[in-house]
DRENMIVEX-745184 format. One record per residue (C-alpha): residue number from 1; residue in one letter; x, y, z. Coordinates in pm, 1 decimal, padded with zeros to 6 digits. Layout:
N
+-----+------+----------+----------+----------+
|  nr | rest |     east |    north |       up |
+-----+------+----------+----------+----------+
| NUM |    A |        X |        Y |        Z |
...
+-----+------+----------+----------+----------+
This chain:
234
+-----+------+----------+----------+----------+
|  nr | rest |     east |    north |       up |
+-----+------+----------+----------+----------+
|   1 |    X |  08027.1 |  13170.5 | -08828.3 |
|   2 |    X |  08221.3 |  13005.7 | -08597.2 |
|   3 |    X |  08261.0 |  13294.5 | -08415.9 |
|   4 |    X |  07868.9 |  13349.9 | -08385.9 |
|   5 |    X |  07881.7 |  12961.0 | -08209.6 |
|   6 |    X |  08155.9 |  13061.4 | -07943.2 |
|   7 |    X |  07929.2 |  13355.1 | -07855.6 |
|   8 |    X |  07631.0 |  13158.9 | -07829.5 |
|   9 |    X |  07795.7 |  12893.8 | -07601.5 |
|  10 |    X |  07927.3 |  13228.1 | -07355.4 |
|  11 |    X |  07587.0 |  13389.9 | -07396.5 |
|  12 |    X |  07442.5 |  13079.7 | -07271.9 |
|  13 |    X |  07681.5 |  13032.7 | -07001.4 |
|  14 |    X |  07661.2 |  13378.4 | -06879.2 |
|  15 |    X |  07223.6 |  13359.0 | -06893.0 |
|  16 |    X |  07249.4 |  13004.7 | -06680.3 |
|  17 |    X |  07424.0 |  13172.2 | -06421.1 |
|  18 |    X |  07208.5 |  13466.3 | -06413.1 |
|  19 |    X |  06926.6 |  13250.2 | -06406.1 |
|  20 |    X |  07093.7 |  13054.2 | -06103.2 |
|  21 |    X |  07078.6 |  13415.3 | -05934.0 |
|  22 |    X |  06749.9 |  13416.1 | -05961.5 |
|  23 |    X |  06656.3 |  13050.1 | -05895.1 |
|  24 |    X |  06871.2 |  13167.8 | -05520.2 |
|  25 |    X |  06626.4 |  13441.0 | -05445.7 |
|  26 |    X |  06307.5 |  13200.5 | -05474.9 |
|  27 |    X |  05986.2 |  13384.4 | -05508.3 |
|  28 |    X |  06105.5 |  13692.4 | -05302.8 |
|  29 |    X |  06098.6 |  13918.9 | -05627.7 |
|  30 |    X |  05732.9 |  13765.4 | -05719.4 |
|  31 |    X |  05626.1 |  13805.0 | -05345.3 |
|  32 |    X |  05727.3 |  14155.9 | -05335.4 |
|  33 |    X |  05575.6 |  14304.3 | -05632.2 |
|  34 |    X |  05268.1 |  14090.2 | -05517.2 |
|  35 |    X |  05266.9 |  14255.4 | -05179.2 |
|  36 |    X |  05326.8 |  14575.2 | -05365.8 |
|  37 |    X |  05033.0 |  14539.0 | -05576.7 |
|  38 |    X |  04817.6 |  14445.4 | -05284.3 |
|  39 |    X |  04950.1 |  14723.2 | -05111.4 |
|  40 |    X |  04864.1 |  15005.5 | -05357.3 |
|  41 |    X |  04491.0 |  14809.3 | -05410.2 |
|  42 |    X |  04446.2 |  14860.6 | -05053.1 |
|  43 |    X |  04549.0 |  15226.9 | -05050.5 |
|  44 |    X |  04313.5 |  15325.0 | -05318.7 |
|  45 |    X |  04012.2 |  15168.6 | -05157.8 |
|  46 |    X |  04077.1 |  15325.4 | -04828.2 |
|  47 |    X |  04088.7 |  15661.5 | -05014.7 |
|  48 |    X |  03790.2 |  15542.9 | -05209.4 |
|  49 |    X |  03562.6 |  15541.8 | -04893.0 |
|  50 |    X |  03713.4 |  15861.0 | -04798.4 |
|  51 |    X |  03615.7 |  16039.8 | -05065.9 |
|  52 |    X |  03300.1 |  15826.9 | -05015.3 |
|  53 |    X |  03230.0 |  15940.1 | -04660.5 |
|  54 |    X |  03319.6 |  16328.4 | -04742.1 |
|  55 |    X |  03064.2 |  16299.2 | -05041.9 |
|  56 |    X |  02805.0 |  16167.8 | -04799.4 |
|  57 |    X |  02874.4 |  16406.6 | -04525.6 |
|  58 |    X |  02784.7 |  16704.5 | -04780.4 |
|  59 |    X |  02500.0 |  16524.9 | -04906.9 |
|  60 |    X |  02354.5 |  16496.1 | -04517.0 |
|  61 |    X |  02406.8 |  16892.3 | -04494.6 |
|  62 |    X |  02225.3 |  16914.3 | -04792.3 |
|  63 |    X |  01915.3 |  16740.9 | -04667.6 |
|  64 |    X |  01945.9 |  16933.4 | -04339.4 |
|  65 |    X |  01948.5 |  17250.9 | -04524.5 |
|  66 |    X |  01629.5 |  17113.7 | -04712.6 |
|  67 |    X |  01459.2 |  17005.4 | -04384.9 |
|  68 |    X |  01521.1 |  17321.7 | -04215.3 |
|  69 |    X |  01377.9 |  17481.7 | -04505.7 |
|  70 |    X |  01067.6 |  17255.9 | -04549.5 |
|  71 |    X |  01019.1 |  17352.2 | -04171.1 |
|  72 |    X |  01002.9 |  17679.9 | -04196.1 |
|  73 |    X |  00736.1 |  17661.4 | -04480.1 |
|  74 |    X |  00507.0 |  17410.7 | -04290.9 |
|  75 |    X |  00537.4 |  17648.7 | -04032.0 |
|  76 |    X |  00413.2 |  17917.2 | -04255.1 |
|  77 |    X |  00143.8 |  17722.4 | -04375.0 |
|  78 |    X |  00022.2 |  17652.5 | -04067.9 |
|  79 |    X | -00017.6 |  17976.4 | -03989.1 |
|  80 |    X | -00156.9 |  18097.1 | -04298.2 |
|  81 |    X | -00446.0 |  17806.5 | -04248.4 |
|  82 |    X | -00582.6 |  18027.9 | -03935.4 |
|  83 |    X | -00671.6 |  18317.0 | -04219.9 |
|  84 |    X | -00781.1 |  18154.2 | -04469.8 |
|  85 |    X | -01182.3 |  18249.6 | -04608.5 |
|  86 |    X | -01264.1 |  17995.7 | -04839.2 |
|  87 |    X | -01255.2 |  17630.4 | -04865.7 |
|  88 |    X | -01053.2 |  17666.3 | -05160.0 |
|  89 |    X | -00801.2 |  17856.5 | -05007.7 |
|  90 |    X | -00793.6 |  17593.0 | -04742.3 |
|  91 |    X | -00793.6 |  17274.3 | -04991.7 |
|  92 |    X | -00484.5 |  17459.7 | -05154.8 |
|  93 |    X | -00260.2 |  17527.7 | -04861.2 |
|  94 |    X | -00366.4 |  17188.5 | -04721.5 |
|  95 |    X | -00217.9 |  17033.7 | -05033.8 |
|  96 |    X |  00112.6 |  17203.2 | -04981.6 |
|  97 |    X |  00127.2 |  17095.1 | -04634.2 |
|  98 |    X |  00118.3 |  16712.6 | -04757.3 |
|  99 |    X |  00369.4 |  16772.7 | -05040.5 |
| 100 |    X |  00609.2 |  16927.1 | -04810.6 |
| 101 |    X |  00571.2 |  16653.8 | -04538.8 |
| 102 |    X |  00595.5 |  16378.8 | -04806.0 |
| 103 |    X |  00896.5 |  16545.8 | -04900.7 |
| 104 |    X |  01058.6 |  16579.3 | -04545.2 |
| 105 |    X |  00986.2 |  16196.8 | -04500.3 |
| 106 |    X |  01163.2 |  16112.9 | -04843.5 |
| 107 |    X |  01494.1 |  16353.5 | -04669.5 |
| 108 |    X |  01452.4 |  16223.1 | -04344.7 |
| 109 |    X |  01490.1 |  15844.8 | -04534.0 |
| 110 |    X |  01763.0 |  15953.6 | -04711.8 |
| 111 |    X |  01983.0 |  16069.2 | -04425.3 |
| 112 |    X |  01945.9 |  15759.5 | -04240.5 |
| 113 |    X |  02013.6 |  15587.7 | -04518.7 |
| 114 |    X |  02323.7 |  15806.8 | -04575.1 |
| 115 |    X |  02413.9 |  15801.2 | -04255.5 |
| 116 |    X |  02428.3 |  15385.7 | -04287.6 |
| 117 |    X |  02614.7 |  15389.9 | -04561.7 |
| 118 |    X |  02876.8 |  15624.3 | -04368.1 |
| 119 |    X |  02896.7 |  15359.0 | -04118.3 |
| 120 |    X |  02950.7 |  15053.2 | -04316.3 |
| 121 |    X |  03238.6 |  15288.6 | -04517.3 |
| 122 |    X |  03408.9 |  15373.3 | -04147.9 |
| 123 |    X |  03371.9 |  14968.2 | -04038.7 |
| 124 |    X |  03560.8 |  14900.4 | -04424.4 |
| 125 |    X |  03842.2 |  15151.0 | -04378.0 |
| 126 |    X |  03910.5 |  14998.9 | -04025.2 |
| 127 |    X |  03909.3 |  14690.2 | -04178.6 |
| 128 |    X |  04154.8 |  14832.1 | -04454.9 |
| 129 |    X |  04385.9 |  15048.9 | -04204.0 |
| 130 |    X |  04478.6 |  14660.4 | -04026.6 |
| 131 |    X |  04511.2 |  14515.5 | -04369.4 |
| 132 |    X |  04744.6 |  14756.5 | -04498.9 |
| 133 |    X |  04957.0 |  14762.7 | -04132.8 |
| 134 |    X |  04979.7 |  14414.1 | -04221.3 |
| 135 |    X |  05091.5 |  14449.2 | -04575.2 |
| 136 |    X |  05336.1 |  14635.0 | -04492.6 |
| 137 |    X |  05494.6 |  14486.5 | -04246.0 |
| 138 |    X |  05504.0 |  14184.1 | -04472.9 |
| 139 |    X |  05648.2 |  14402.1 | -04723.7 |
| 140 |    X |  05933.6 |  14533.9 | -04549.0 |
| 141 |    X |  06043.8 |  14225.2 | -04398.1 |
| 142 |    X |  06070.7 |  14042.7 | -04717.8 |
| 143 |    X |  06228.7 |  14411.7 | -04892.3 |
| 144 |    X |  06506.5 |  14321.8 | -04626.0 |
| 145 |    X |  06533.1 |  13959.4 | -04708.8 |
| 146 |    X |  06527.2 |  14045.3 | -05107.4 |
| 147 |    X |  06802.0 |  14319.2 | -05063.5 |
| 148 |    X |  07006.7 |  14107.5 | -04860.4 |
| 149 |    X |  06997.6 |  13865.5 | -05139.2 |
| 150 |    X |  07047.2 |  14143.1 | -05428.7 |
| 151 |    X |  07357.5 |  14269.5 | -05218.7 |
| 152 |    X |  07564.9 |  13969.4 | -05218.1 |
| 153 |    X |  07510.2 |  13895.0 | -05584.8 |
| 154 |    X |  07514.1 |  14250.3 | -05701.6 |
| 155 |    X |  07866.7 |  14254.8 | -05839.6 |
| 156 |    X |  07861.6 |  13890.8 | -05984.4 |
| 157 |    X |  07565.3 |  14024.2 | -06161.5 |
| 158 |    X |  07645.0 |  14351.0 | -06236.0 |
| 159 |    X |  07978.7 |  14190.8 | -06444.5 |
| 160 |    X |  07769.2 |  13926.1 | -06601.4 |
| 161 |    X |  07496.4 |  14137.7 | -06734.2 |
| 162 |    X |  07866.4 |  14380.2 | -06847.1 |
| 163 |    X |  07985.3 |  14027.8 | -07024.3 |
| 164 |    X |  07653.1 |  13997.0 | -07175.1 |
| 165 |    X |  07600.6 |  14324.4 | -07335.5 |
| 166 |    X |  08008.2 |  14285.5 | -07498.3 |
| 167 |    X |  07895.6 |  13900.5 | -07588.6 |
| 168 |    X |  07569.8 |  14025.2 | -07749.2 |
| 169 |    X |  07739.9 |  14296.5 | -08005.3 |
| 170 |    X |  07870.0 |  13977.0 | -08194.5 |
| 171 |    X |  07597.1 |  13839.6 | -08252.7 |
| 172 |    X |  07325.3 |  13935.7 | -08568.2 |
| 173 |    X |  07019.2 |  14074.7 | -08495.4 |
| 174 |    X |  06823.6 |  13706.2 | -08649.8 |
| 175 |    X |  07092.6 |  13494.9 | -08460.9 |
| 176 |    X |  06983.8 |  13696.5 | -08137.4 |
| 177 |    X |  06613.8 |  13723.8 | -08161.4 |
| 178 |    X |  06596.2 |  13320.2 | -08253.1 |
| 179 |    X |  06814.1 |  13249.2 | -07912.1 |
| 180 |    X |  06615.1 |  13497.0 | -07720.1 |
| 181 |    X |  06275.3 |  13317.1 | -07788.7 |
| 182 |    X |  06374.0 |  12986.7 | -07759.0 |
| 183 |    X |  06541.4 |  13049.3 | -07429.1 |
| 184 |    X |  06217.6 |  13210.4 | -07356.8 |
| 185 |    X |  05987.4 |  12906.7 | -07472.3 |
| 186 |    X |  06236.4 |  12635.7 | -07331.8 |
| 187 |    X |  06315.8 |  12715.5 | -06973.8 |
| 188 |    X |  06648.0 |  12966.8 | -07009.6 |
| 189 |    X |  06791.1 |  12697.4 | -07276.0 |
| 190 |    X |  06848.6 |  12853.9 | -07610.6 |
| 191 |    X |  07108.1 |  12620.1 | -07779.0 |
| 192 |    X |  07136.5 |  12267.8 | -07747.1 |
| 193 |    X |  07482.5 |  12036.3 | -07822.2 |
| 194 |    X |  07446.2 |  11785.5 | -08020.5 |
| 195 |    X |  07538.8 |  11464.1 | -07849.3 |
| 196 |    X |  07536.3 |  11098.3 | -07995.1 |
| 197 |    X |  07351.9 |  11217.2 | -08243.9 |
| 198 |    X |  07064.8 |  11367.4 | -08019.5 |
| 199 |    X |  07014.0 |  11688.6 | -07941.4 |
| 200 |    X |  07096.8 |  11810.8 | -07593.1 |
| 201 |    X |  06792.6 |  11961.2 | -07497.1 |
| 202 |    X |  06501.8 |  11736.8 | -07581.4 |
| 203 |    X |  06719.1 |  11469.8 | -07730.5 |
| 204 |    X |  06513.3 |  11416.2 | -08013.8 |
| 205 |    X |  06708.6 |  11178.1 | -08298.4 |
| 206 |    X |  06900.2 |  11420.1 | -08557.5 |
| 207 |    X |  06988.0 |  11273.2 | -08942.8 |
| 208 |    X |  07339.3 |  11220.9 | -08968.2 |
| 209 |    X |  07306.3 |  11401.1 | -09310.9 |
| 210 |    X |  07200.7 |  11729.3 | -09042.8 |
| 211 |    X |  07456.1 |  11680.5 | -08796.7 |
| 212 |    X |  07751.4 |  11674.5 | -09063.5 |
| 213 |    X |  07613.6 |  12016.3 | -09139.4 |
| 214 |    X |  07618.1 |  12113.5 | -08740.4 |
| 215 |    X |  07912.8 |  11998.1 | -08735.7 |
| 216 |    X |  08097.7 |  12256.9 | -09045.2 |
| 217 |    X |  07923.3 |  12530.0 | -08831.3 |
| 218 |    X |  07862.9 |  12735.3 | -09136.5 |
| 219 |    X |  07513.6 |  12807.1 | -09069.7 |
| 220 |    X |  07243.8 |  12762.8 | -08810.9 |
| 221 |    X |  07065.8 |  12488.8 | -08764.0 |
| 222 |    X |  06773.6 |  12446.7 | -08564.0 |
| 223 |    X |  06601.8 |  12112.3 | -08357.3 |
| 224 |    X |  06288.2 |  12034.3 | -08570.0 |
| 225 |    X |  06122.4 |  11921.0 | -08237.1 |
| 226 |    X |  06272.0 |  12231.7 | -07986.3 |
| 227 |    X |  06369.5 |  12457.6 | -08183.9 |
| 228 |    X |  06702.1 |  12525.6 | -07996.9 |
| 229 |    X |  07002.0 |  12603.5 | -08176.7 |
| 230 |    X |  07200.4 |  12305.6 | -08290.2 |
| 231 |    X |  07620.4 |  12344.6 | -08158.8 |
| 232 |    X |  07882.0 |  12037.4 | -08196.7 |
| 233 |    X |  07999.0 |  11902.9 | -07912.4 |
| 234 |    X |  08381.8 |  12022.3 | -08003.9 |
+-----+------+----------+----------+----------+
């Protein structure tokens, strides 16, 4: 068991300096992945009203194709009104006149309003093209500064994450999972050291009764209050 402490205390060691990596790059991870996020939102819109405008550009050809058409029968009517015999003949092409010139007025409306809509889609993806310009140059400047950062640390990292992986094959699967979620819950800390009788994390009074049991480091003790895992001083 006192084996399983020693690793704790490394593992610990090894995570605050990781964490100290991290703490040296700021927000530049959280700002890129932001930026990155925005980006792709951005990109999807503008193809959005794309697909948008092509959809309304068929639609208008559409409506052409059915005005054209409607003109050709009003023109037909028109003539066919000069022939007619019978006032019933007339009352009935009469009425198709009206229902095709109702209908040109409703595709006439349409394409304007079609046509509007294409407008305010062109203004948004204008709008969107100097947003994403923007993005990205925001993006690559901070890529640069993040890198820069990643490169300096990369080895120092690279052997400390190496350390951690050889530290962590010690260690039992309960011992583990218990250290990875309170370091988790209590800001990178997963063990505390017992000091004055207190524990080091949220030094919160321990029973002496407790501590003499800490302090055989024969099994693993918990804080009551923070749940960290209790390692003598020594």
């Amino acid at each position: 068991m006192q084996k399983t402490f020693h690793a704790l205390l490394e593992l610990q060691e090894v995570d605050n300096r990781l964490d100290e990596l991290m703490e040296d790059r700021g927000d530049l991870p959280n700002i890129v992945n932001e930026l990155e996020e925005k980006l792709a939102r951005a990109k999807d819109k503008h193809k959005t009203h794309e697909d948008d405008i092509k959809s309304a550009k068929l639609r208008i050809k559409e409506l052409e194709l059915l005005l054209s058409d409607g003109k050709e029968k009003l023109d037909k009517y028109n003539n066919q009104l000069y022939q007619v015999k019978t006032n019933k003949e007339y009352d009935a092409i009469t009425t198709e006149i009206e229902t095709v010139q109702e209908a040109q007025k409703e595709y006439e409306n349409e394409i304007r309003s079609v046509n509007t809509q294409i407008e305010e889609k062109m203004a948004s993806i204008t709008e969107l093209e100097a947003q994403i310009a923007s993005i990205d140059k925001d993006l690559a400047e901070n890529k640069v500064e993040l890198n820069a950062s990643l490169e300096e640390t990369a080895e120092e990292e690279a052997d400390l994450n190496k350390n951690r992986k050889k530290i962590i094959k010690d260690l039992s699967k309960n011992v583990l999972d218990t250290y990875e979620k309170v370091r988790k819950a209590r800001e990178g800390k997963g063990i505390a050291i017992v000091k004055n009788g207190n524990c080091g994390g949220c030094f919160s009074y321990i029973p002496p009764q407790k501590i003499v049991e800490v302090r055989k480091m024969k099994k693993i003790f918990e804080c009551e209050f923070c749940g960290r895992i209790l390692v003598w001083s020594d």
